[in-house]
N, C-alpha and C positions, 0 to 999 in steps of 0.2 A: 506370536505375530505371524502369519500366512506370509511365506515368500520371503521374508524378509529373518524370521524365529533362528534358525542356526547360525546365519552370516553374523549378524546383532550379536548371538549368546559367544563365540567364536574371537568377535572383535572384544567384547567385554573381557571376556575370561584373559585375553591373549595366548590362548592356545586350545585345545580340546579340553582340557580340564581346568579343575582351581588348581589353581600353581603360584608360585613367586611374584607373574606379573599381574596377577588377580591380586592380591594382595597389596606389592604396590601399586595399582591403582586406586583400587581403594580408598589403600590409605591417603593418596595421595587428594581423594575427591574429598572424605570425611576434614583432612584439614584448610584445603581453600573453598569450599562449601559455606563454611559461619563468615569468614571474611567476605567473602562473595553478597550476601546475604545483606549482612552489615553494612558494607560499600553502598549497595543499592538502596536501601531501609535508609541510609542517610541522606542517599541523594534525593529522596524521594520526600522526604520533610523538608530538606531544605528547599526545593522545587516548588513544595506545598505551601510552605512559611513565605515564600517571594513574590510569589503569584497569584498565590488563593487560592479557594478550590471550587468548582463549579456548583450552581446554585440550581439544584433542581424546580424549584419552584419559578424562576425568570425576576424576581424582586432584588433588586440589588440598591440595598438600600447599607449606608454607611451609619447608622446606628448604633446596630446592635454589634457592631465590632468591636473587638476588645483586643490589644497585644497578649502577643503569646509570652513574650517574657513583661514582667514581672510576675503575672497573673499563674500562667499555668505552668510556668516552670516551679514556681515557688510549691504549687498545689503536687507537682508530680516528686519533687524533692522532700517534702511532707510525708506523701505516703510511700518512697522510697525507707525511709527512715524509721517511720512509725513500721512496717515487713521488716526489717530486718531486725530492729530494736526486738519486736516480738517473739522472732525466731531467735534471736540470741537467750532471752529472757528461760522461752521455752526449754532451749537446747542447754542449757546453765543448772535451771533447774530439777527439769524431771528430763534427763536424757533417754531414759528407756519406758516414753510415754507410749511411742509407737514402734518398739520391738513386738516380738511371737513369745509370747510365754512358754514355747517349747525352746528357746536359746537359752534357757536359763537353768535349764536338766542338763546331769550330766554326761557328755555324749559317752554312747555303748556301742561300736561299729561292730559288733554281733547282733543287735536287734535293732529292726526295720519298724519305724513306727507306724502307728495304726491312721492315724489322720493327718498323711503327708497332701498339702494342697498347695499350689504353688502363691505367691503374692496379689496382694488387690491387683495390679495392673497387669499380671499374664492371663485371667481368669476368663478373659472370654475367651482365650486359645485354647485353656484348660476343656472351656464348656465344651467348645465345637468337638474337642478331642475326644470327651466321654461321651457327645452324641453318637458316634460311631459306635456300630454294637462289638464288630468282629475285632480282633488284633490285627487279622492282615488288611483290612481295608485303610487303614492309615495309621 
Protein backbone atom coordinates (compact mmCIF):
# COMPACT_ATOMS: atom_id res chain seq x y z
CA UNK A 1 0.00 0.00 0.00
CA UNK A 2 1.77 3.50 -1.19
CA UNK A 3 2.53 5.66 1.92
CA UNK A 4 0.99 3.90 4.13
CA UNK A 5 2.94 -0.29 3.22
CA UNK A 6 5.97 0.01 6.03
CA UNK A 7 4.11 1.98 8.92
CA UNK A 8 0.86 -0.79 8.46
CA UNK A 9 3.66 -4.03 7.94
CA UNK A 10 5.69 -2.36 11.24
CA UNK A 11 2.42 -1.85 13.35
CA UNK A 12 1.22 -5.41 12.40
CA UNK A 13 4.44 -7.25 12.89
CA UNK A 14 5.18 -4.98 16.18
CA UNK A 15 8.41 -4.61 15.36
CA UNK A 16 10.75 -4.95 11.99
CA UNK A 17 10.43 -8.46 12.01
CA UNK A 18 8.05 -11.71 12.72
CA UNK A 19 8.72 -11.88 16.28
CA UNK A 20 6.74 -12.93 19.65
CA UNK A 21 4.40 -9.93 19.16
CA UNK A 22 3.47 -11.10 15.47
CA UNK A 23 2.58 -14.20 16.89
CA UNK A 24 0.67 -13.05 19.73
CA UNK A 25 -1.38 -11.01 17.73
CA UNK A 26 -2.25 -13.25 15.64
CA UNK A 27 -2.94 -15.65 17.68
CA UNK A 28 -4.77 -13.48 19.41
CA UNK A 29 -7.05 -12.33 16.02
CA UNK A 30 -7.41 -16.11 14.81
CA UNK A 31 -9.22 -16.66 18.25
CA UNK A 32 -11.74 -13.60 18.73
CA UNK A 33 -12.18 -13.70 14.86
CA UNK A 34 -14.94 -16.92 14.86
CA UNK A 35 -16.51 -15.32 17.89
CA UNK A 36 -16.57 -12.00 16.31
CA UNK A 37 -18.21 -13.49 13.30
CA UNK A 38 -20.58 -15.69 15.20
CA UNK A 39 -21.81 -12.63 17.37
CA UNK A 40 -22.56 -10.73 14.24
CA UNK A 41 -24.13 -13.77 11.92
CA UNK A 42 -26.42 -14.05 15.08
CA UNK A 43 -27.32 -10.75 15.37
CA UNK A 44 -28.04 -10.34 11.96
CA UNK A 45 -30.71 -13.31 11.87
CA UNK A 46 -32.21 -12.27 14.63
CA UNK A 47 -32.44 -8.68 13.08
CA UNK A 48 -33.60 -10.58 9.97
CA UNK A 49 -36.29 -12.91 11.79
CA UNK A 50 -37.80 -9.56 13.78
CA UNK A 51 -38.19 -7.34 11.02
CA UNK A 52 -38.04 -9.03 7.71
CA UNK A 53 -36.16 -8.52 4.95
CA UNK A 54 -36.65 -6.09 2.27
CA UNK A 55 -38.67 -6.97 -0.67
CA UNK A 56 -36.99 -6.12 -3.85
CA UNK A 57 -39.94 -6.25 -6.00
CA UNK A 58 -42.25 -3.43 -3.81
CA UNK A 59 -45.32 -6.20 -3.29
CA UNK A 60 -45.83 -6.72 0.15
CA UNK A 61 -48.21 -9.05 0.36
CA UNK A 62 -48.72 -11.20 3.73
CA UNK A 63 -49.55 -14.49 1.94
CA UNK A 64 -46.93 -16.28 1.13
CA UNK A 65 -45.36 -15.83 4.60
CA UNK A 66 -44.50 -18.74 6.48
CA UNK A 67 -42.67 -18.97 10.23
CA UNK A 68 -39.40 -19.70 10.34
CA UNK A 69 -39.79 -21.88 13.25
CA UNK A 70 -41.48 -24.75 13.03
CA UNK A 71 -41.01 -24.83 9.29
CA UNK A 72 -37.50 -24.14 8.74
CA UNK A 73 -35.83 -24.89 11.72
CA UNK A 74 -37.27 -28.45 11.53
CA UNK A 75 -36.12 -28.43 7.67
CA UNK A 76 -32.43 -27.11 8.80
CA UNK A 77 -32.22 -29.79 11.89
CA UNK A 78 -33.24 -32.42 9.19
CA UNK A 79 -30.50 -31.81 6.99
CA UNK A 80 -28.11 -31.13 9.90
CA UNK A 81 -28.66 -34.76 10.88
CA UNK A 82 -29.05 -36.42 7.76
CA UNK A 83 -24.56 -34.49 7.08
CA UNK A 84 -23.62 -35.74 9.91
CA UNK A 85 -25.40 -39.28 10.06
CA UNK A 86 -23.72 -39.60 6.68
CA UNK A 87 -20.30 -38.59 7.61
CA UNK A 88 -20.39 -40.75 10.49
CA UNK A 89 -21.78 -43.76 8.40
CA UNK A 90 -18.82 -42.94 5.90
CA UNK A 91 -16.06 -42.33 8.48
CA UNK A 92 -17.32 -45.83 10.50
CA UNK A 93 -17.13 -47.67 7.63
CA UNK A 94 -14.63 -47.20 4.88
CA UNK A 95 -12.19 -44.64 6.95
CA UNK A 96 -9.51 -44.66 4.25
CA UNK A 97 -11.98 -43.79 1.36
CA UNK A 98 -10.25 -40.49 0.93
CA UNK A 99 -6.55 -41.33 1.99
CA UNK A 100 -3.31 -41.19 -0.83
CA UNK A 101 -2.58 -44.68 -1.72
CA UNK A 102 1.16 -43.73 -1.18
CA UNK A 103 0.27 -43.67 3.10
CA UNK A 104 -0.09 -47.08 2.95
CA UNK A 105 3.80 -47.97 1.57
CA UNK A 106 6.20 -48.24 3.81
CA UNK A 107 8.00 -45.06 4.51
CA UNK A 108 11.97 -45.22 3.23
CA UNK A 109 13.64 -41.74 4.35
CA UNK A 110 16.50 -42.67 1.91
CA UNK A 111 14.19 -42.42 -1.19
CA UNK A 112 12.50 -39.41 -2.53
CA UNK A 113 9.36 -40.35 -4.43
CA UNK A 114 8.82 -39.94 -7.86
CA UNK A 115 5.09 -38.37 -7.93
CA UNK A 116 5.28 -36.05 -4.91
CA UNK A 117 2.13 -33.49 -5.54
CA UNK A 118 0.70 -31.70 -2.93
CA UNK A 119 -3.31 -32.06 -1.78
CA UNK A 120 -6.72 -31.25 -3.84
CA UNK A 121 -6.90 -27.90 -1.99
CA UNK A 122 -2.98 -26.59 -2.43
CA UNK A 123 -3.04 -27.37 -6.16
CA UNK A 124 -3.67 -24.15 -7.57
CA UNK A 125 -0.59 -22.79 -5.47
CA UNK A 126 1.13 -26.01 -6.66
CA UNK A 127 -0.01 -24.87 -10.53
CA UNK A 128 1.12 -21.19 -10.29
CA UNK A 129 4.42 -22.47 -8.76
CA UNK A 130 5.23 -25.02 -11.67
CA UNK A 131 4.25 -22.09 -14.15
CA UNK A 132 7.29 -20.47 -13.39
CA UNK A 133 10.09 -21.77 -15.58
CA UNK A 134 13.33 -20.71 -13.57
CA UNK A 135 14.02 -21.64 -9.60
CA UNK A 136 15.13 -18.28 -8.86
CA UNK A 137 12.13 -16.51 -10.08
CA UNK A 138 9.96 -17.73 -7.07
Amino acid sequence: IPYLGASLTTWLWGGFSINDPTLTRFFALHFILPFTIISMSSIHILLLHNEGSSNPLGTNSDIDKIPFHPYHSLKDTLMLTTLITTLFIVMSFSPNLFNDPENFSKANPMVTPQHIKPEWYFLFAYGILRSIPNKLGG
